[in-house]
C-alpha positions as CSV (number, residue, x, y, z in Angstrom):
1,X,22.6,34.0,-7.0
2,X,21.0,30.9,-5.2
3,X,21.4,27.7,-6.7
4,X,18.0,25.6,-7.3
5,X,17.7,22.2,-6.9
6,X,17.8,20.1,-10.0
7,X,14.7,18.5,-11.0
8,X,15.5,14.7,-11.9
9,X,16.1,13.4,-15.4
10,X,12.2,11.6,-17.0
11,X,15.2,9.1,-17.4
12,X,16.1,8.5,-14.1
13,X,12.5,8.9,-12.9
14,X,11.4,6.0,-15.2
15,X,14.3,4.3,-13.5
16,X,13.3,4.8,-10.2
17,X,9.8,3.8,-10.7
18,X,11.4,1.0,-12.4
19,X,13.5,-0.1,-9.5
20,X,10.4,0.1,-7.0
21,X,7.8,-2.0,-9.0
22,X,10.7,-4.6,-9.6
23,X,11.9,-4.7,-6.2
24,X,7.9,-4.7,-4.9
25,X,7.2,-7.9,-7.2
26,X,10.5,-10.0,-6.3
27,X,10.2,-9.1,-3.0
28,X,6.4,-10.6,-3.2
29,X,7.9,-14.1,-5.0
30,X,11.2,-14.2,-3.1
31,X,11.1,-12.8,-0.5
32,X,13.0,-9.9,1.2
33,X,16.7,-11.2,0.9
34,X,16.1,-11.1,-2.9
35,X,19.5,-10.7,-4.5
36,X,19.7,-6.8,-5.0
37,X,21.2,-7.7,-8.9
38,X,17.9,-9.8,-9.7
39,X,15.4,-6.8,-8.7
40,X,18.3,-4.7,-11.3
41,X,17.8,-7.0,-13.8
42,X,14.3,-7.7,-13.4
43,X,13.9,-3.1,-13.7
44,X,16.2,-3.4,-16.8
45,X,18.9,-1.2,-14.9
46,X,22.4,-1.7,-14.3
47,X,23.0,-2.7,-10.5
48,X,24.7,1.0,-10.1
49,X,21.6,2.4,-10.9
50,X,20.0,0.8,-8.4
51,X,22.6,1.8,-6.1
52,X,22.5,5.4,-7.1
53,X,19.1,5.6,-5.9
54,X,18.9,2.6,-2.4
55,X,22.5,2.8,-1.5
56,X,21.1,0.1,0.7
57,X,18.8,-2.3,0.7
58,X,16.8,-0.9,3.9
59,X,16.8,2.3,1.8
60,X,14.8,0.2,-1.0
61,X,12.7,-2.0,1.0
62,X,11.4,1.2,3.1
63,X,10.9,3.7,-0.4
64,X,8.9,0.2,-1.5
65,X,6.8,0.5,1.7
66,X,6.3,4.2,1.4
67,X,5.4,4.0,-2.3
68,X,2.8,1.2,-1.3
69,X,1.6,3.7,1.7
70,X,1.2,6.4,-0.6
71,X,-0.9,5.0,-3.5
72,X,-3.0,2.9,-1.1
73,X,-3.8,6.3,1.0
74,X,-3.9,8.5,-2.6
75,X,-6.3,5.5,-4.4
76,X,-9.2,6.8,-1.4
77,X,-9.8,10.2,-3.4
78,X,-9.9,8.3,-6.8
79,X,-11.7,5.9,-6.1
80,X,-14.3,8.3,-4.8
81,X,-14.3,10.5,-7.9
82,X,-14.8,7.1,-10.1
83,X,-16.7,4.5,-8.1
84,X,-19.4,7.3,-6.6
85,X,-21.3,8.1,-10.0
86,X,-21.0,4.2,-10.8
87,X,-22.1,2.5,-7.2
88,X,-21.6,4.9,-4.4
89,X,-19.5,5.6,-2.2
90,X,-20.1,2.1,-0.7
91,X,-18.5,0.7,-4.2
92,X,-15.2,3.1,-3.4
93,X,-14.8,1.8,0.1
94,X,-15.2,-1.9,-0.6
95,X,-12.8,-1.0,-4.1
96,X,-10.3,0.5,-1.3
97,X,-10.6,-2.5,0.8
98,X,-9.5,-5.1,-2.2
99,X,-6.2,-2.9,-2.8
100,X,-5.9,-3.2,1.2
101,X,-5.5,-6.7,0.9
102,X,-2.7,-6.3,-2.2
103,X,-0.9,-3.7,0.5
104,X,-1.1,-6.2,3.2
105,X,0.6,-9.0,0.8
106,X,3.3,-7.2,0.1
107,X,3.6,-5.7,4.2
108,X,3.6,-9.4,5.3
109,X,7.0,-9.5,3.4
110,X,8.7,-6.0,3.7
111,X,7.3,-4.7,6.9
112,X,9.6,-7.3,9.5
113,X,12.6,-6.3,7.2
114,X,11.4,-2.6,8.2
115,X,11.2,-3.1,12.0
116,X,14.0,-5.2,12.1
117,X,16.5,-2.7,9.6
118,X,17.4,0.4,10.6
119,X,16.1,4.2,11.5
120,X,14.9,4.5,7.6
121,X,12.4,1.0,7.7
122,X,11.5,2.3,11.4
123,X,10.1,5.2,10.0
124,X,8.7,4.4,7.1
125,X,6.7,2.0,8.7
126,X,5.7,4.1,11.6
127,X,4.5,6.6,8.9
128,X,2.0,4.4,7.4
129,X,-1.1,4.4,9.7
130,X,-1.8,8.0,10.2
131,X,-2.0,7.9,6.0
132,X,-4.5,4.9,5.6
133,X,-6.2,5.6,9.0
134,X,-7.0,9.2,7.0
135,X,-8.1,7.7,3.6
136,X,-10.6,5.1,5.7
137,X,-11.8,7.7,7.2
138,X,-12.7,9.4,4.5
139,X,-14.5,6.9,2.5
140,X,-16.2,5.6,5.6
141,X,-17.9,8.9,6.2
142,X,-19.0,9.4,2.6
143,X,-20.4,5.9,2.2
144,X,-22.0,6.9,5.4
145,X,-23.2,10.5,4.0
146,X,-24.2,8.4,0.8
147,X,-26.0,5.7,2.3
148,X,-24.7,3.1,1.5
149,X,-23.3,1.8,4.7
150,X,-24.9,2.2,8.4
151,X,-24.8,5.0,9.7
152,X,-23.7,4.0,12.8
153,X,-20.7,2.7,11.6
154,X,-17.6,4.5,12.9
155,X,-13.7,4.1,10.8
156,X,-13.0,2.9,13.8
157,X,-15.8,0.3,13.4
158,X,-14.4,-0.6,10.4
159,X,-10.7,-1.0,11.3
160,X,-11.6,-3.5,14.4
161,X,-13.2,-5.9,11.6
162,X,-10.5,-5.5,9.5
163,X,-8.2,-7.2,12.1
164,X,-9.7,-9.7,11.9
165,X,-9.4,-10.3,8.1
166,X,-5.7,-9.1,8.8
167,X,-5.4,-12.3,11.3
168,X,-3.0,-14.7,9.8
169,X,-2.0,-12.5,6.7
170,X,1.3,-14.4,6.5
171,X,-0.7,-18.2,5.9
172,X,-1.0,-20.1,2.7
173,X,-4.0,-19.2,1.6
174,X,-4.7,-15.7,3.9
175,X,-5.3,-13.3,0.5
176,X,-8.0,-15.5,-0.6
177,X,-10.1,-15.3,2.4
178,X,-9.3,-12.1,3.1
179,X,-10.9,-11.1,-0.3
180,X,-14.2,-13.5,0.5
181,X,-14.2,-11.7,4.2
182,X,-14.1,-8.4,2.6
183,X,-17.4,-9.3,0.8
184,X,-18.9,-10.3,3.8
185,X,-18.1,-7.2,5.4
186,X,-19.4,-4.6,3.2
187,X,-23.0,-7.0,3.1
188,X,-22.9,-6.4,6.9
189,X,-22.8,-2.6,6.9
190,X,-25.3,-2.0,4.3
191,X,-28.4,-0.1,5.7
């Protein structure tokens, strides 16, 4: 008889999720040497519990990064089955490109952690452009298909002008104009 894996407790699922959004907002206000017992207390959780799931603290920075990577890269297909019957494809896109800027807040404070920690925050953060590179790619082409941007405009259009709103993303200051930039962007690739 071949033993199955255990599916996790909802309990320690809620925990987990817990952990992450905790350790994702007080690594946003205080930075990434947060003291691991304040991101426990902040989840509700004992400071085992968080170890039982991030032994270390590379282990929770880079499943904070992957989480981010995931629903940033999953939020594409939403937003695509929400904002098309409301504003097009067009509406998704530039809906996509505001959570972009919330991803690249919380990058600006996690992602040199990542480089500098170990194999775990190396790949974790190596991981993350094939998965947003795929979900702008998608919603450029059906804001394309739709009509509501150029159709000359390529993703690869797109991501050149978004290094530029990604230029200084660790300034007092950066989100702001990011978010007014974005505006200007989506006016400029309208048909």
């Amino acid at each position: 008889m071949s033993e199955r894996a255990r599916k996790p407790r909802a309990d320690s699922l809620r925990n987990r999720e817990q952990l992450l959004e905790a350790a994702k907002a007080a690594f946003g206000a205080d930075g990434a040497d947060v003291a691991l017992e304040e991101i426990a207390r902040r989840a509700g959780v004992g400071i085992g519990t968080l170890y039982r799931h991030f032994p270390t603290r590379d282990a929770l920075m880079a499943a904070v990064y992957r989480r981010e990577v995931e629903q940033l890269s999953a939020s594409a297909e939403r937003l695509l089955a929400e904002r098309s019957a409301k504003g097009g494809a067009g509406a998704a896109l530039e809906a996509w490109l505001h959570l972009l800027v919330d991803y690249m807040a919380t990058k600006r404070v996690i992602a040199p952690a990542l480089q500098a920690g170990g194999e775990e925050g190396a790949q974790a953060y190596a991981s993350a452009g094939p998965a947003l590179s795929g979900a702008m790619e998608r919603l450029v082409q059906a804001a394309r298909a739709a009509g509501d941007i150029r159709p000359e405009i390529s993703p690869q259009d797109l991501y050149r002008m978004l290094m530029g709103v990604a230029f200084g993303y660790d300034q007092p200051g950066w989100e702001a104009s990011a978010r007014r930039l974005i505006g200007v962007i989506m006016a400029g690739l309208k048909p």
